[in-house]
Backbone of each chain as ProteinMPNN parsed JSONL, in Angstrom:
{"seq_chain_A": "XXXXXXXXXXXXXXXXXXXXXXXXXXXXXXXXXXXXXXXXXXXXXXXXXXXXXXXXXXXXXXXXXXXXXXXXXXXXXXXXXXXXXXXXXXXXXXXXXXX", "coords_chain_A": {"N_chain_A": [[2.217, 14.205, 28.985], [2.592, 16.38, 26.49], [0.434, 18.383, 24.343], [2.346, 18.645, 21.624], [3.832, 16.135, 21.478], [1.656, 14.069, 21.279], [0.894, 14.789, 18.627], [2.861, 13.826, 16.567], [2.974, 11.284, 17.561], [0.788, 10.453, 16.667], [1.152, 11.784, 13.632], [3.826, 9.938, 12.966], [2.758, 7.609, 13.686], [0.393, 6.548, 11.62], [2.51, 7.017, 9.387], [4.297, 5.373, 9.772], [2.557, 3.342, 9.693], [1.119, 2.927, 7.123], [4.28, 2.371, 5.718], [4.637, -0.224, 6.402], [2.164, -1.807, 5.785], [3.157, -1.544, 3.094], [5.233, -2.851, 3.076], [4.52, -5.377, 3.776], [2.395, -6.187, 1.478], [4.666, -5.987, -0.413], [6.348, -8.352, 0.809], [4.092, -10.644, 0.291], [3.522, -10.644, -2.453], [2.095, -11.543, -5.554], [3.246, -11.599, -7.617], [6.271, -10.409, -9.482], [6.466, -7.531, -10.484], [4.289, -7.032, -8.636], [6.391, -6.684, -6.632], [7.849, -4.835, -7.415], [6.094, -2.54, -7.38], [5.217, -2.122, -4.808], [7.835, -1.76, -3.472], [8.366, 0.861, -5.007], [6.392, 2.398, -3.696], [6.768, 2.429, -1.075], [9.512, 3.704, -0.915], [8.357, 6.288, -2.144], [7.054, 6.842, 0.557], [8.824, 6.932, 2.597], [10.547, 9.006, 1.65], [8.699, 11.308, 2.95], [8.616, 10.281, 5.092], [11.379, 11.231, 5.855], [11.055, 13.603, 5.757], [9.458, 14.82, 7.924], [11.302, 14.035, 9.841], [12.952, 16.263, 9.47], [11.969, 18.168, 10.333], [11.478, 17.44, 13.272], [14.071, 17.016, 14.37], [14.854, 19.337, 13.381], [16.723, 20.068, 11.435], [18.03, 21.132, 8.682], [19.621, 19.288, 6.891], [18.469, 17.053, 6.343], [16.271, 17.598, 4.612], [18.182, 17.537, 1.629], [18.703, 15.21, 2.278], [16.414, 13.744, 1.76], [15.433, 15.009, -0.817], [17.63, 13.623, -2.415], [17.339, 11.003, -2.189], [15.221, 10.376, -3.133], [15.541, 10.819, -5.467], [17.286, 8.938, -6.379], [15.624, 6.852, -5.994], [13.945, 7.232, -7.881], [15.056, 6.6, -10.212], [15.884, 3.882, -9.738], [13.341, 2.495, -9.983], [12.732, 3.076, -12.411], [14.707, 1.507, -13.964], [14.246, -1.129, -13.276], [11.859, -1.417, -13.858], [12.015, -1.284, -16.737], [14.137, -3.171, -17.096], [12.261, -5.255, -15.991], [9.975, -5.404, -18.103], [11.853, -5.435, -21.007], [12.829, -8.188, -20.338], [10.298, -9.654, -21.12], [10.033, -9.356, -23.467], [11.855, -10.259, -25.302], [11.948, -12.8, -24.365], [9.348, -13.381, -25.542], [10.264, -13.449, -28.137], [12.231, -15.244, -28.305], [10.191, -17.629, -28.334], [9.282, -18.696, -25.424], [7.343, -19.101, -22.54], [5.149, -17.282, -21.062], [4.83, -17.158, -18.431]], "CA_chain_A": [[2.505, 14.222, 27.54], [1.658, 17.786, 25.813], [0.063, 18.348, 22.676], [2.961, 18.45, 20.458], [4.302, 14.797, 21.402], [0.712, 13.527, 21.012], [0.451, 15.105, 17.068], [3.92, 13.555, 16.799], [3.077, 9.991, 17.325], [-0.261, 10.475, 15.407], [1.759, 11.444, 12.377], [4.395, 9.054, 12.596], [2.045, 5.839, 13.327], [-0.35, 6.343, 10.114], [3.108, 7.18, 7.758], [4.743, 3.995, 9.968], [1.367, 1.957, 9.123], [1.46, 2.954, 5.481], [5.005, 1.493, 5.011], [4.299, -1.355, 6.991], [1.589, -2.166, 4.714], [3.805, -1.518, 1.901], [6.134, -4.171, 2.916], [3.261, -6.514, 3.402], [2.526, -6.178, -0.247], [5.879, -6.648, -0.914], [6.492, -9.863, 1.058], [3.014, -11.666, -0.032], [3.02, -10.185, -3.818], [2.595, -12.894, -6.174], [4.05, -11.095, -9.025], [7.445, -9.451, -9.243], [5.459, -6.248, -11.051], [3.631, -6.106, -7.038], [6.681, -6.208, -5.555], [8.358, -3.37, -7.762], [5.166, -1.27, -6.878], [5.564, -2.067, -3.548], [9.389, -1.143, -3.036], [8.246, 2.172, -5.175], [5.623, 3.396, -3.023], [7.694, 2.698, 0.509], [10.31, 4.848, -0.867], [7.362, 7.05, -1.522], [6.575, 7.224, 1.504], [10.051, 6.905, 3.23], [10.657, 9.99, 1.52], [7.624, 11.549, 3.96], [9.027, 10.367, 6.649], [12.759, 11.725, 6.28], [11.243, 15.36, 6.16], [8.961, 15.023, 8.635], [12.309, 14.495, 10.65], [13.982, 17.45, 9.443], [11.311, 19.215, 11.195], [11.528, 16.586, 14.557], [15.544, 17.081, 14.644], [15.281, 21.128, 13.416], [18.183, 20.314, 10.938], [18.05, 22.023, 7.317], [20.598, 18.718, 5.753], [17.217, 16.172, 6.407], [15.625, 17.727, 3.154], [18.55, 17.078, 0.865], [18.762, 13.903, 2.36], [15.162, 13.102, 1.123], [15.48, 14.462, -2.061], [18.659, 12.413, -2.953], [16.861, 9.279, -1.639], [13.866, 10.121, -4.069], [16.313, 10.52, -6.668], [17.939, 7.448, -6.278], [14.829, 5.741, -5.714], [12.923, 7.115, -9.156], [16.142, 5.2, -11.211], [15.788, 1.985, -9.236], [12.075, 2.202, -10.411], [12.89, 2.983, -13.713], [15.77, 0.508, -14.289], [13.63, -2.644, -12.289], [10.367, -1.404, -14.856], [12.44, -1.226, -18.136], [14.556, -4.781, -17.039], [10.959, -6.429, -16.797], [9.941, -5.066, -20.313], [12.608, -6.381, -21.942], [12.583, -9.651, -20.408], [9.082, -10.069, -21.391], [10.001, -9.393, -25.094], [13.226, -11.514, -25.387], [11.133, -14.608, -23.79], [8.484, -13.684, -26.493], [10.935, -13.328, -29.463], [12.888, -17.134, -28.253], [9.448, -18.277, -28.001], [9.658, -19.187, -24.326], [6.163, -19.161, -22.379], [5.387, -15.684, -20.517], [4.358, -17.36, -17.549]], "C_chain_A": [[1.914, 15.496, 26.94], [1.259, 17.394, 24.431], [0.98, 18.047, 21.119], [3.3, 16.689, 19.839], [3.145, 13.737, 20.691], [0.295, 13.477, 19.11], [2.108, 14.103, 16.488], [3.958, 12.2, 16.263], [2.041, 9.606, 16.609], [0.174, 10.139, 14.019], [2.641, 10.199, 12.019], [3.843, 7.568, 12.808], [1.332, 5.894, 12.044], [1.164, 6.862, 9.291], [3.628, 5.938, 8.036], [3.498, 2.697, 9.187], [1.305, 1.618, 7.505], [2.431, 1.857, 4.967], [5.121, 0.039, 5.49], [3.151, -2.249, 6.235], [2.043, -2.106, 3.416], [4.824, -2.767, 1.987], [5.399, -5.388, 3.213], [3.021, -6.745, 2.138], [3.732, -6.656, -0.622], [6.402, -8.275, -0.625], [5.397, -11.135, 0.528], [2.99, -11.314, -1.824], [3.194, -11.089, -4.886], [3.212, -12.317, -7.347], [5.456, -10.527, -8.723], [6.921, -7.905, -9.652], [4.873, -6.31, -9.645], [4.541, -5.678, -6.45], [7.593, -4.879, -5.612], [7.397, -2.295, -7.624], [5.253, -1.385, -5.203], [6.655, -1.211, -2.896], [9.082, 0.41, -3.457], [7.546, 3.053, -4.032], [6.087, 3.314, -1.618], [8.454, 3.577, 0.06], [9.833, 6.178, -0.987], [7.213, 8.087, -0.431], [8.175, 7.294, 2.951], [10.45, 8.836, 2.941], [9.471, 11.644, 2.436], [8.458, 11.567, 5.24], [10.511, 11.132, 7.012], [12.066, 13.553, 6.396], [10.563, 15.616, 6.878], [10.414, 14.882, 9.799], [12.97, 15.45, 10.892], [12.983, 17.922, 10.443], [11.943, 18.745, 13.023], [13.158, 17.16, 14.877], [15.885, 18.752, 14.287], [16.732, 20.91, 12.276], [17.869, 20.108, 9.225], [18.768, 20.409, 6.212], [19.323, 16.879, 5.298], [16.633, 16.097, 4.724], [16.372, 17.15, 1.975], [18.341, 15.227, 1.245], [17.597, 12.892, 1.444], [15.203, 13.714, -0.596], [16.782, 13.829, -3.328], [18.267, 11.243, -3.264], [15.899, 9.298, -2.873], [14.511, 9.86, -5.596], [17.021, 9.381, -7.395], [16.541, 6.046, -6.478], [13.885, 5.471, -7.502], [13.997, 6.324, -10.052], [16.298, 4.102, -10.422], [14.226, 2.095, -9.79], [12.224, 2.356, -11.727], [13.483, 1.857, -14.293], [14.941, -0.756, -13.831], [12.708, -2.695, -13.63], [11.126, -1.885, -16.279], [13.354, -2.913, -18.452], [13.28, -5.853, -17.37], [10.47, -6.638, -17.909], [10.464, -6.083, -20.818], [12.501, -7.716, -21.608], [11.17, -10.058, -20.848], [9.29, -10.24, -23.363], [11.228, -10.052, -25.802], [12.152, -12.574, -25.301], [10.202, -14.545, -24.828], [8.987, -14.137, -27.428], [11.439, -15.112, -29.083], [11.543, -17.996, -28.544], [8.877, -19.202, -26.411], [7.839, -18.397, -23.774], [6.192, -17.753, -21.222], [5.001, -15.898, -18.776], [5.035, -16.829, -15.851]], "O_chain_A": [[0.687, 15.598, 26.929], [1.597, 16.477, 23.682], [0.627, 17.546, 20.051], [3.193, 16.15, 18.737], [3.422, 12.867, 19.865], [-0.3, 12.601, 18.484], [1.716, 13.696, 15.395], [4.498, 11.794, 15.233], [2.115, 8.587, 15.923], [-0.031, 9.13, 13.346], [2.383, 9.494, 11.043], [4.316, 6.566, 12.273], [1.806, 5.094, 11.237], [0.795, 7.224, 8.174], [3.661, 5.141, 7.098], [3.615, 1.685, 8.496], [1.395, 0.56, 6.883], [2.135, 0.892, 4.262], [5.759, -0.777, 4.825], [3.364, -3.459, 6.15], [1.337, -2.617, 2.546], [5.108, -3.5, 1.04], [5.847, -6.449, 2.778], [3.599, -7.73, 1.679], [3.817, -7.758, -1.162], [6.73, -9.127, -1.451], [5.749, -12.306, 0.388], [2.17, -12.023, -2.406], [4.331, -11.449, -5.191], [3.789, -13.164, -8.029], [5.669, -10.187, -7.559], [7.142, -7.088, -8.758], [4.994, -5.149, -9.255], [4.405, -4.672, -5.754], [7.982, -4.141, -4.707], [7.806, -1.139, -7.736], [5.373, -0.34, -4.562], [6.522, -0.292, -2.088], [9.372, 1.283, -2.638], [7.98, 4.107, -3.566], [5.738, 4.263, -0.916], [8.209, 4.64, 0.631], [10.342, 7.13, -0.394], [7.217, 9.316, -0.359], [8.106, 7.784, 4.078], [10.576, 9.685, 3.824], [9.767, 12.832, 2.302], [8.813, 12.429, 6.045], [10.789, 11.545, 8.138], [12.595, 14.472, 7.023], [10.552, 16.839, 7.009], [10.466, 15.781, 10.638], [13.522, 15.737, 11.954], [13.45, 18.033, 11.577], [12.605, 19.467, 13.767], [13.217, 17.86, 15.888], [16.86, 19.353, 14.738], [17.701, 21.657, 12.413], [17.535, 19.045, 8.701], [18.503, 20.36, 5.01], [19.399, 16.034, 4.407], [16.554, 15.156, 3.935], [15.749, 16.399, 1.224], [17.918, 14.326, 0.522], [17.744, 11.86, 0.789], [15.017, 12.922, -1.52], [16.772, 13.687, -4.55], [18.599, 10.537, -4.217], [15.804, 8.291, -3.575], [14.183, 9.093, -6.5], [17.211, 9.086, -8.575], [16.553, 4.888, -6.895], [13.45, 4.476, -8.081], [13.572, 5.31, -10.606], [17.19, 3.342, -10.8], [14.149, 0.948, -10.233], [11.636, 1.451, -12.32], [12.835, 1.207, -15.113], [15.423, -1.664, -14.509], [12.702, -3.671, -14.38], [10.712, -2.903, -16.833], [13.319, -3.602, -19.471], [13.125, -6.714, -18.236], [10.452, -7.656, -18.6], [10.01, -7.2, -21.069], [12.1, -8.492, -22.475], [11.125, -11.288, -20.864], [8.793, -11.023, -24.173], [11.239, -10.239, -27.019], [11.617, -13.075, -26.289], [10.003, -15.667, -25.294], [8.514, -15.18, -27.879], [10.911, -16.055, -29.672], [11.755, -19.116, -29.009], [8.168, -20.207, -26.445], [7.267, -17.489, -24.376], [7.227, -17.363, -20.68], [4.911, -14.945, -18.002], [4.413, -17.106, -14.825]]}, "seq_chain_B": "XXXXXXXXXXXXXXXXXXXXXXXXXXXXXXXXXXXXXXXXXXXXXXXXXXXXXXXXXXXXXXXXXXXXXXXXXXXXXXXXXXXXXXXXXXXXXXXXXXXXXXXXXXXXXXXXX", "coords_chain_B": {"N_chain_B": [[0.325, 35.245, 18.2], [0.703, 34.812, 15.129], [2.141, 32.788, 15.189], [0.962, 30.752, 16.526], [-0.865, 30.211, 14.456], [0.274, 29.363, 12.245], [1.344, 27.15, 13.602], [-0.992, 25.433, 13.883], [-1.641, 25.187, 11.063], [0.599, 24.146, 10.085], [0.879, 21.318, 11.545], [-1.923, 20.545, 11.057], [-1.355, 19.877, 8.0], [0.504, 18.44, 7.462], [-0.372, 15.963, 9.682], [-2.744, 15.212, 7.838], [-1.298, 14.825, 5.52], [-0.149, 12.02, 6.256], [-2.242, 10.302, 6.991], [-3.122, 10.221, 3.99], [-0.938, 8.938, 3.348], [-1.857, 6.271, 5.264], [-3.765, 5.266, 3.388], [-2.805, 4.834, 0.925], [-1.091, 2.509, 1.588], [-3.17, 0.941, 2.381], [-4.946, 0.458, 0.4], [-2.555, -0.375, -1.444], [-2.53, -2.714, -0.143], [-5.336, -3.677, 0.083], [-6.439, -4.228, -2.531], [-7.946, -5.739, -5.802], [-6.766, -6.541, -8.082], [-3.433, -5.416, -9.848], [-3.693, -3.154, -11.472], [-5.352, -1.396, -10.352], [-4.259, -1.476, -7.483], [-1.967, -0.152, -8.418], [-3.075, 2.466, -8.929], [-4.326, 3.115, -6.939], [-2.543, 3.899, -4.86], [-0.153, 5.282, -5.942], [-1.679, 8.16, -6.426], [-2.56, 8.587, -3.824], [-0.004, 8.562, -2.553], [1.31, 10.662, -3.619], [-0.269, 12.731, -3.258], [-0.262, 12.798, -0.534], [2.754, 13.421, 0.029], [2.833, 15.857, -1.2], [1.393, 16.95, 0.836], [2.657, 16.662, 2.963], [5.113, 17.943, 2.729], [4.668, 20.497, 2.328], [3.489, 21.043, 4.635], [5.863, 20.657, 6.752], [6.906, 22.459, 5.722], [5.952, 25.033, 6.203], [5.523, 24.975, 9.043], [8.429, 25.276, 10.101], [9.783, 27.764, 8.219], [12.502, 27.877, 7.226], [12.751, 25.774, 5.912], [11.11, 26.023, 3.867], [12.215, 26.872, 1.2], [13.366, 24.081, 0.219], [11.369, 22.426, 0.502], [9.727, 23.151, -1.632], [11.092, 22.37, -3.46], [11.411, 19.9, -3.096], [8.601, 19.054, -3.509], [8.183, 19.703, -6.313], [9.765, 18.036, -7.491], [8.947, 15.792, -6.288], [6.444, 15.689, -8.238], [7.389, 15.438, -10.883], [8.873, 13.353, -10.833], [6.726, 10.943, -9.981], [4.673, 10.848, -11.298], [5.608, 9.444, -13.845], [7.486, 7.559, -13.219], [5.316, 5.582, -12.488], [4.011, 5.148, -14.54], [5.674, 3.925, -16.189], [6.448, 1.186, -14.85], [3.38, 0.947, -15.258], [2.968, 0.398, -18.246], [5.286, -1.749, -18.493], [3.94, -3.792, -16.973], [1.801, -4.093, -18.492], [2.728, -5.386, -20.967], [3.756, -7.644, -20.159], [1.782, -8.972, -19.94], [-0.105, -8.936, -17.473], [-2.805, -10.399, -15.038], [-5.855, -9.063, -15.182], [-8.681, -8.38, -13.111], [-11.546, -9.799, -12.169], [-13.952, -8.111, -12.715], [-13.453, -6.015, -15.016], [-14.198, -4.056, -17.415], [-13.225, -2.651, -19.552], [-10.688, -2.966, -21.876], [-9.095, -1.134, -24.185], [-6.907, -0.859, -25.104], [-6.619, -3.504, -26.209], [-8.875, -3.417, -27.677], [-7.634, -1.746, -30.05], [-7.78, 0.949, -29.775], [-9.976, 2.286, -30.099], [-13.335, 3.939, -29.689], [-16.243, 2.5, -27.98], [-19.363, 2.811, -29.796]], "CA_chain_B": [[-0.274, 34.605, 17.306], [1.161, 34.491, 13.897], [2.917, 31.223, 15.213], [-0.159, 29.759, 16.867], [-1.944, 29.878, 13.317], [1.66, 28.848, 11.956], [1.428, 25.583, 13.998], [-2.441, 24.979, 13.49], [-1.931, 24.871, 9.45], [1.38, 23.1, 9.717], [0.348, 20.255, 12.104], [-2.965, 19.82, 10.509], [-1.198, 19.122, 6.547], [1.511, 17.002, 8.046], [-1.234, 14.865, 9.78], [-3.6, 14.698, 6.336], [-0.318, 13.942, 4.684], [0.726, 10.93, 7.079], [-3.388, 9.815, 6.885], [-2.994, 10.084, 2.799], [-0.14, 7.547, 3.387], [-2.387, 5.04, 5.622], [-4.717, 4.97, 2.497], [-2.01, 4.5, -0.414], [-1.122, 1.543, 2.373], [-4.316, 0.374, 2.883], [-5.411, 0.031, -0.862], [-2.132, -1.378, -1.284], [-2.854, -4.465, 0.694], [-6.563, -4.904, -0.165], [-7.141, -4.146, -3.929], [-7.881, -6.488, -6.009], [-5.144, -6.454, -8.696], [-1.589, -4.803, -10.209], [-3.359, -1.813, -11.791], [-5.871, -0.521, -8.998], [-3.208, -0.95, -6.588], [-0.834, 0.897, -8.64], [-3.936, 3.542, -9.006], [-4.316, 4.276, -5.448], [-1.123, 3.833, -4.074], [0.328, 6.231, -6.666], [-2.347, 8.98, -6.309], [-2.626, 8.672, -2.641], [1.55, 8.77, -1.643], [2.142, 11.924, -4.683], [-0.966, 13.935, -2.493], [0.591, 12.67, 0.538], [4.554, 13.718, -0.049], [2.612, 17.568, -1.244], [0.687, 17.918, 1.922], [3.919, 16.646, 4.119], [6.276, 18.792, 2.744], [4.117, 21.71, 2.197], [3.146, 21.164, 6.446], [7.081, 21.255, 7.045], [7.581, 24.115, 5.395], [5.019, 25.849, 6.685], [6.249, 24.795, 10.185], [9.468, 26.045, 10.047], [9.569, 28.749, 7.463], [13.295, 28.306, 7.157], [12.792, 25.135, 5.558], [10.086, 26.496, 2.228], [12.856, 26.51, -0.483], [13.841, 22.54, -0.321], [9.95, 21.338, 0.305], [8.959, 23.222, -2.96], [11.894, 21.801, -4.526], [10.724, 18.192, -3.187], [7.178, 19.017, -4.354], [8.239, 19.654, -7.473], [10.775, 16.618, -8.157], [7.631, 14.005, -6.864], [5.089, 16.142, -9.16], [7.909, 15.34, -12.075], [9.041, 11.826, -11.684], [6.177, 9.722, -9.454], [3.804, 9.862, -12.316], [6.806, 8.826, -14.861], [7.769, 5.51, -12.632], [3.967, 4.772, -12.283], [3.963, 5.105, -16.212], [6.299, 2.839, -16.855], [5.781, -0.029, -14.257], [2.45, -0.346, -15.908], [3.333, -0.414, -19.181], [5.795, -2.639, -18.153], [3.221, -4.958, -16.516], [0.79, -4.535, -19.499], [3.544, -6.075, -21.789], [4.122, -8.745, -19.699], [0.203, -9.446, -19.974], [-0.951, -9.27, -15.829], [-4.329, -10.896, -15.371], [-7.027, -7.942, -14.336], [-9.768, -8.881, -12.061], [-12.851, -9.98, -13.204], [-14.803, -7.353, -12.697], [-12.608, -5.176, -15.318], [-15.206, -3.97, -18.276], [-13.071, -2.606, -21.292], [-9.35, -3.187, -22.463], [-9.127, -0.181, -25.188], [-5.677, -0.926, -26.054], [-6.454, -4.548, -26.568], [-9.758, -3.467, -28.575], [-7.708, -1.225, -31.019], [-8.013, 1.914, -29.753], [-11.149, 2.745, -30.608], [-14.517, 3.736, -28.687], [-17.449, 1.721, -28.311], [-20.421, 3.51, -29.462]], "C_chain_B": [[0.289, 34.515, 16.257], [1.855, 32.512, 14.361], [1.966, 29.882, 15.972], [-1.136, 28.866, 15.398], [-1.032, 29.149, 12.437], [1.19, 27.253, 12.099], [0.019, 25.053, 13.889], [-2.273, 24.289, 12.359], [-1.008, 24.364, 9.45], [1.15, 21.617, 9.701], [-1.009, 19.787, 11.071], [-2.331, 19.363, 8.479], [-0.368, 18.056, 6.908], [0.455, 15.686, 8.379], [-2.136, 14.368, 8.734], [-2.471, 14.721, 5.797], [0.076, 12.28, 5.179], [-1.324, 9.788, 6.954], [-3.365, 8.998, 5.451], [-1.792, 8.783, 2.744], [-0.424, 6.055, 3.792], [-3.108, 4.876, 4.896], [-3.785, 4.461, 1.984], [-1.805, 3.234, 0.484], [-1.684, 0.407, 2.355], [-4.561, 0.099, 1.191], [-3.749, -0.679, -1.594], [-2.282, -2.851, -1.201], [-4.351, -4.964, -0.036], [-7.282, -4.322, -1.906], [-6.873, -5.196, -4.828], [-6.934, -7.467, -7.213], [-4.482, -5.375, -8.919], [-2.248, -3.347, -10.889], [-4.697, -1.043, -10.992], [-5.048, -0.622, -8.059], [-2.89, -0.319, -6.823], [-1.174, 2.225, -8.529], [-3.787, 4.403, -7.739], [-3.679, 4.216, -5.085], [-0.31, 5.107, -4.832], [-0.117, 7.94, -6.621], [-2.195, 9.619, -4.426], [-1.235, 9.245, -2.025], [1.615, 10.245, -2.662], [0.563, 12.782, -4.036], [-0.226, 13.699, -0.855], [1.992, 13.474, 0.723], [3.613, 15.405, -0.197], [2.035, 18.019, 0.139], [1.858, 17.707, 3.224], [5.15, 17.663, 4.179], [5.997, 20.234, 3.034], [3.988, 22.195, 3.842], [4.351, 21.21, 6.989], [7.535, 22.373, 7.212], [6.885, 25.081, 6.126], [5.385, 25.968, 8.209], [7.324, 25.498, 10.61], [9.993, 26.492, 8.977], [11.56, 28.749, 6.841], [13.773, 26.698, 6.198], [11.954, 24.966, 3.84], [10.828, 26.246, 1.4], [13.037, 24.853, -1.031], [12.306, 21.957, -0.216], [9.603, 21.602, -0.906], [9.901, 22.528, -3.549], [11.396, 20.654, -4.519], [9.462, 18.008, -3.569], [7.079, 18.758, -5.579], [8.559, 18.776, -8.249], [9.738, 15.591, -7.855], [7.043, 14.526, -8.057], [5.736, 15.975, -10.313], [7.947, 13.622, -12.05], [7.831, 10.711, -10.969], [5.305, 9.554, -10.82], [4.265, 8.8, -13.505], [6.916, 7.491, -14.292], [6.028, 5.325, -12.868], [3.48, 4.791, -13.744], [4.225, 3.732, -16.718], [6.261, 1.495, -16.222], [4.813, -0.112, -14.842], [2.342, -0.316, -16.953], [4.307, -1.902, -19.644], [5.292, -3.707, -18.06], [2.178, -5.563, -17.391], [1.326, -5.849, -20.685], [3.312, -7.222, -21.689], [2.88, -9.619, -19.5], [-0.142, -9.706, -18.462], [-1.63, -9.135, -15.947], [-4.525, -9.577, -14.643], [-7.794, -8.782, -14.09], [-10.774, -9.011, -12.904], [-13.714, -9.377, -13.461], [-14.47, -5.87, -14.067], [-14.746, -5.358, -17.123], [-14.587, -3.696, -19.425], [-11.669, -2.592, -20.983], [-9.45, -2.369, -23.603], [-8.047, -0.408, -25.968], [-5.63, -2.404, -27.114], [-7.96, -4.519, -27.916], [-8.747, -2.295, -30.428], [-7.428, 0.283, -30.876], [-9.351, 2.832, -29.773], [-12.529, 2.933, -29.683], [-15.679, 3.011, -29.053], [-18.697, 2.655, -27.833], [-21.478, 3.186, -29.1]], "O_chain_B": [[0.74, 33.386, 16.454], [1.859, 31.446, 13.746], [2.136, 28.663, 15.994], [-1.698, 27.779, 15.26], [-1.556, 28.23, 11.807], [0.836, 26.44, 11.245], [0.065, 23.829, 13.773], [-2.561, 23.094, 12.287], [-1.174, 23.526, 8.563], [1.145, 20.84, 8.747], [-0.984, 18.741, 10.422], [-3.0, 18.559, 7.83], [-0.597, 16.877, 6.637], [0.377, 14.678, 7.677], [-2.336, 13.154, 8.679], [-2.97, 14.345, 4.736], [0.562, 11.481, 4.379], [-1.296, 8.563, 6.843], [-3.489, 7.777, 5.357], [-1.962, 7.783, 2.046], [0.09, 5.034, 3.335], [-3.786, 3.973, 5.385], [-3.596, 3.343, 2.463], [-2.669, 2.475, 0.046], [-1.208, -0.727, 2.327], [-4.019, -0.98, 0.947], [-3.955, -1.621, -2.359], [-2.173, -3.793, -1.986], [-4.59, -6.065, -0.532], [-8.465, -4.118, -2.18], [-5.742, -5.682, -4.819], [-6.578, -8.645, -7.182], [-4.781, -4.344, -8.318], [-1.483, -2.382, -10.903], [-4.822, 0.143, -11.297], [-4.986, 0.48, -7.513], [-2.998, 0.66, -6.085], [-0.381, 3.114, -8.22], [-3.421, 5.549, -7.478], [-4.027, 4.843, -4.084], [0.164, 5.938, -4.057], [0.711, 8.844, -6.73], [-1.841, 10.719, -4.002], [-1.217, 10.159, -1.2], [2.246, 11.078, -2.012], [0.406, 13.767, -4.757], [0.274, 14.634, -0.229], [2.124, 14.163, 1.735], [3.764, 16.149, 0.772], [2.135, 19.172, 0.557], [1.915, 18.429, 4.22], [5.857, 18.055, 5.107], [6.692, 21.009, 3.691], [4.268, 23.316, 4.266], [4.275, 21.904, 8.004], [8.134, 23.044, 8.053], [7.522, 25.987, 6.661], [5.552, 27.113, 8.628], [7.178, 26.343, 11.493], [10.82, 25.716, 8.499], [11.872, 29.64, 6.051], [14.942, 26.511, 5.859], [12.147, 24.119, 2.968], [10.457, 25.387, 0.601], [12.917, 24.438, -2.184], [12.069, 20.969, -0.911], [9.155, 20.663, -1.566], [9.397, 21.851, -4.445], [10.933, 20.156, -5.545], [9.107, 16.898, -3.965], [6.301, 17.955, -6.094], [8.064, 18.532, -9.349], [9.474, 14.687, -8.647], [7.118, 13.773, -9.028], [4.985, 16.275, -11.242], [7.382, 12.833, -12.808], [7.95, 9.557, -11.379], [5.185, 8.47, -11.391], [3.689, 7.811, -13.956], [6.492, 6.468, -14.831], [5.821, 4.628, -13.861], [2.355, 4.333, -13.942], [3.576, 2.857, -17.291], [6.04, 0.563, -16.996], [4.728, -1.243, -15.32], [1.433, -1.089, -17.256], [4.191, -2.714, -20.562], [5.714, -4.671, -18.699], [1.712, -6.702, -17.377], [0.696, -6.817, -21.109], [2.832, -7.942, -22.564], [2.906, -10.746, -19.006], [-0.506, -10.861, -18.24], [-2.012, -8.201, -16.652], [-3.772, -9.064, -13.815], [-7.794, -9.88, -14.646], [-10.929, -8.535, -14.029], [-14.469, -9.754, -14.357], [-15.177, -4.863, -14.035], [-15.644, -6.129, -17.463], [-15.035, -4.233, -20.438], [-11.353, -2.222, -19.853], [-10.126, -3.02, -24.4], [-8.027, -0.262, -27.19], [-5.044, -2.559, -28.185], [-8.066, -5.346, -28.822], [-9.236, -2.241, -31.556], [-6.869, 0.86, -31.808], [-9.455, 4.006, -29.416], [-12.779, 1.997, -28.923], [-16.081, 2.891, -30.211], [-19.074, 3.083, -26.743], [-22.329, 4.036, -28.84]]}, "name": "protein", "num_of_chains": 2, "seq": "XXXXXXXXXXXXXXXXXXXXXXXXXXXXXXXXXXXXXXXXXXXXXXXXXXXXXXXXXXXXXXXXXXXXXXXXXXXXXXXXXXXXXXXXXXXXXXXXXXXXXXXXXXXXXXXXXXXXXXXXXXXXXXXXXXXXXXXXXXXXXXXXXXXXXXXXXXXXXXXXXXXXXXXXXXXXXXXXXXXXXXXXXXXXXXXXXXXXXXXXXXXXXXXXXXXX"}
């Protein structure tokens, strides 16, 4: 095994462990607010891992790829955050319990 | 040499980027509520994504224009989502831990002299 392969699987087990712990959070999160921080910070970190490929695969179309994905990902975090909002302030205004 | 010192300083930000990710991870999982998670998980992945891309680029030199671009687009919108999720969550009143010492917004604004 040479040196490169060895830095290789280094990097990609601690960014794998990361989102692996990110979807832990997500599956146990007693709130819906954990599990929209959850889903944010895997894509996060997803976004990590697609350009550490460009490098692995040598191919220039990796990068857009990742920042499409990030793009996509910051309006699903926006749109999820701004849906909870409002439902919180509807359910206040009916009088309905915030629980 | 130029490409020995090349792959030294690439390899070593890539790996403290991919480390910076098993933290945001790791405080993830064991903090004790919704806005110290969001703290270090947020801080941790937006130094993470700069030292991964930056160790790309640096790697293969033919790749520099799209990492600064992706530097730039986290360093614009991660703090924005991590804005608004926790105003979001404040709204919605999520308990803080017990150990929490001041609520500023809930006092008023105001400092305690």
């Amino acid at each position: 095994m040479s040196g490169h392969a060895v830095i290789d699987l280094i990097v990609f087990g601690l960014t794998g462990l990361g989102i692996f712990f990110a979807l832990l959070r997500f599956l146990i999160g007693p709130s819906s607010f954990e599990r929209l921080m959850a889903v944010d910070m895997m894509n996060v970190m997803i976004i990590g891992f697609i350009s550490i490929l460009s490098y692995i695969f040598k191919n220039n179309m990796y990068m857009d790829i990742a920042i499409l994905y990030g793009l996509l990902a910051f309006i699903e975090t926006i749109v999820f955050a701004k849906y909870l909002e409002n439902q919180a302030e509807s359910s206040k205004v009916s009088g309905g319990d915030t629980k | 040499m130029m490409s020995l010192i090349q792959e030294i300083v690439g390899y070593s930000l890539t790996a403290l980027g991919a480390l910076f990710y098993f933290y945001a991870g790791l405080g993830l999982l064991r903090m004790p509520d919704f806005y110290t998670k969001l703290q270090a998980s947020t801080k941790a992945t937006t130094l993470g994504t700069f030292s991964v891309a930056l160790g790309v680029g640096i790697l293969n030199p033919a790749f520099i224009g799209k990492s600064l671009l992706l530097i730039g687009f986290v360093a614009l919108t991660n703090p924005v989502a991590s804005s608004v999720m926790i105003r979001a969550a404040y709204k919605n009143k999520v308990p803080v831990c017990k150990e929490t010492v001041v609520d500023e917004i809930a006092n008023g604004g105001e400092k305690h002299e």
